[in-house]
N, C-alpha and C positions, 0 to 999 in steps of 0.2 A: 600071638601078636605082641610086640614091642611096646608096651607099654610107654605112652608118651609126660615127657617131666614137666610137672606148672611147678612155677614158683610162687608162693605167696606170700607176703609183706604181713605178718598180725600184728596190728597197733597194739601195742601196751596198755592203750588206753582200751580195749576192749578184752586184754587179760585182768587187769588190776587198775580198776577206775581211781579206785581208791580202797576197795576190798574184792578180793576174786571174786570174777564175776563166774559164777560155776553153771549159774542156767544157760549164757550165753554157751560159755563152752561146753556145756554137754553138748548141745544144738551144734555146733561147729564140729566136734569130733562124730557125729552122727553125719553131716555130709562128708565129711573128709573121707571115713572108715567105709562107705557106701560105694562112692566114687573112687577109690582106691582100686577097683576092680579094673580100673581102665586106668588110671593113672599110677604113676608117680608123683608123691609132693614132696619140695622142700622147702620148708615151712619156716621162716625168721620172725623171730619175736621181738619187738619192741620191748622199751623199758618200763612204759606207762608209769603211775605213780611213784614205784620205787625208785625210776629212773632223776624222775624230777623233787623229791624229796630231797637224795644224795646231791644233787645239783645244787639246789636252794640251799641248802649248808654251806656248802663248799664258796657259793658266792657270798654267803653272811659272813664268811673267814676273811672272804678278799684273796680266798685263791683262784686263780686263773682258769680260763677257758681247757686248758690242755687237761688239766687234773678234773675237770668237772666231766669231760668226753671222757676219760679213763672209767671215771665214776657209772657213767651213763652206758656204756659196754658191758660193766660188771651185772649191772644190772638186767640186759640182754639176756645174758647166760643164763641168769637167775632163771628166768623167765621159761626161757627153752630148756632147763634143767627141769623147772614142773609141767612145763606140757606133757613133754616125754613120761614122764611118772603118771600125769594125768591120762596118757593114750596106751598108759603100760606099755612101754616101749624096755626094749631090752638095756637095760644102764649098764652092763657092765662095757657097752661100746661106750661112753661116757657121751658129751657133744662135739661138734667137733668146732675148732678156734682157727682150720686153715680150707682154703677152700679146695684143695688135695684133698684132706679129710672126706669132706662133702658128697664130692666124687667119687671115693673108694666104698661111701656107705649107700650110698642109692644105688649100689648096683646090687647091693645086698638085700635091700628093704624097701619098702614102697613108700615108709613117709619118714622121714629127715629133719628134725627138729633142730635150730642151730641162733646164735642172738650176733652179732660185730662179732665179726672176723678180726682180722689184724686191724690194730688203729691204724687210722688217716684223719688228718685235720679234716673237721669243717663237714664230717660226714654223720649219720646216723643209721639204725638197719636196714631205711628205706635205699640208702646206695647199696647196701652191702645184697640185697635183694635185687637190685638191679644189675648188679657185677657179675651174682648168682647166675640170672636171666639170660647174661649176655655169654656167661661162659656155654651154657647149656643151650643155647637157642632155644630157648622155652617162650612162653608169654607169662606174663609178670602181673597179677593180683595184688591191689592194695586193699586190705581191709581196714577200716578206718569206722570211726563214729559218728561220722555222717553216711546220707544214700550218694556221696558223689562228691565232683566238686560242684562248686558255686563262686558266682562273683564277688560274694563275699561272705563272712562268717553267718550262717545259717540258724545259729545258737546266739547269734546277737542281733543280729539285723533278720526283722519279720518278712521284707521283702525283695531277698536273698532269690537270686535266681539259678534257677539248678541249667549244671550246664549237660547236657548227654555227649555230645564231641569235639574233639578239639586236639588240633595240631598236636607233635611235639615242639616245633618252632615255637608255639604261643604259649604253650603249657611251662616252657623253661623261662620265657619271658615273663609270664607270672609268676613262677616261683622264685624269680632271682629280682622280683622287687621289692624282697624283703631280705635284710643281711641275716645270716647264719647266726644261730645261736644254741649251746646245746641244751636239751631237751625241749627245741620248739616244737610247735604244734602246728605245723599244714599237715596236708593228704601227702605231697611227698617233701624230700628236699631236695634242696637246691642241685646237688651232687647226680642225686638218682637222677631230677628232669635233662641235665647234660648226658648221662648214660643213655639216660631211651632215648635222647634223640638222635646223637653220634650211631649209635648200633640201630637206627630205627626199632625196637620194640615194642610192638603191641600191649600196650598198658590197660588193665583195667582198674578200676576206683570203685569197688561197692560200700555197703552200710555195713551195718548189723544185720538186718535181714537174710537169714541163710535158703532160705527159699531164691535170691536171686545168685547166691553162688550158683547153690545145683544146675538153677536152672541156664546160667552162663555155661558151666562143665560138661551139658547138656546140651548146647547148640538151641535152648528155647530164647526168648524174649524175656530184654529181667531187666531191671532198672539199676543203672550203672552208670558211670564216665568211661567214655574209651577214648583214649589217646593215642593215636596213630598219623599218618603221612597226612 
């Protein structure tokens, strides 16, 4: 049987909070390697810390947006450079930077580790994850540090309302009532919510909790956002 491809967005912020978080990702590579028997993933990394470290300089200098996105991709790599080492993946394929690449290695392998593809202003993994999505007709995981989204931030406001569904129409209208900035921090960006809603793509929005991955990869009940029609 064909093995079918998910795409999944890993926030940065749940590789490298501020130090690898290696419990999280054993736990992560433990559903991934499991589920792997049915699927294919291809997996994009976020820049989390490192990303927004290189960032905060760059603006302390008074350099611009363009060279701080540069910055913010490098750090991508970084990223999917140690997952891959983390899931002992074969390195001498290196990652791949074009999404031809991407293509030519998942027919190879079952999980595909990759951080920004070619720059585009005004974007971050979470489009380049969605471009993935759209290229591959896949459905599109966002893993984040929250169980979801919410009305509002969760981690400041105590009574933050979790939402379970919601449009891609309403979901781009949220996300684009905040301007672009690089290394911000929503569940997607601006870029990605125009991608799933143009290609209609089925989105999902989970936590930390890898119990609701599985159990999403599984066709069970799991506590998530899904965004669709």
């Amino acid at each position: 049987m064909k093995k079918r491809i998910v795409v999944i967005s890993l926030g940065g912020s749940l590789i490298i909070p501020d130090e690898v978080d290696a419990v999280f990702l054993s736990r992560f590579k433990k559903i991934i390697t499991k589920n792997s028997e049915r699927y294919k993933f291809i997996i994009v990394c976020g820049g989390g810390s490192i990303a927004r470290k290189y960032i905060n300089a760059l603006k302390k200098e008074g350099i611009g947006n363009d060279f701080q996105s540069f910055a913010g991709i490098a750090a991508t790599r970084t990223n999917a450079r140690f997952m891959s080492y983390f899931f002992r993946c074969n390195q001498h394929m290196g990652i791949p930077h074009q999404i031809e690449t991407v293509r030519k290695d998942i027919q190879n392998r079952d999980i595909v580790f990759c951080g920004a593809l070619e720059y585009k202003p005004n974007q971050t993994s979470d489009s380049t994850s969605a471009e993935i999505a759209k290229k591959f007709n896949s459905i599109f995981i966002n893993l984040t540090d929250v169980a979801g989204l919410y009305n509002k931030n969760p981690k400041e406001h105590k009574d933050a309302r979790f939402i379970r569904a919601v449009s891609w129409k309403d979901f781009d209208m949220l996300a684009n009532k905040m301007k672009f900035k690089p290394g911000q921090h929503f569940v997607l960006d601006q870029a990605a919510a125009q991608i799933i809603k143009k290609n209609r793509i089925t989105t999902y929005i989970l936590g930390k909790d890898m119990a609701q991955l599985d159990n999403l990869l599984n066709n069970r009940k799991f506590k998530g956002t899904i965004i669709s029609g």
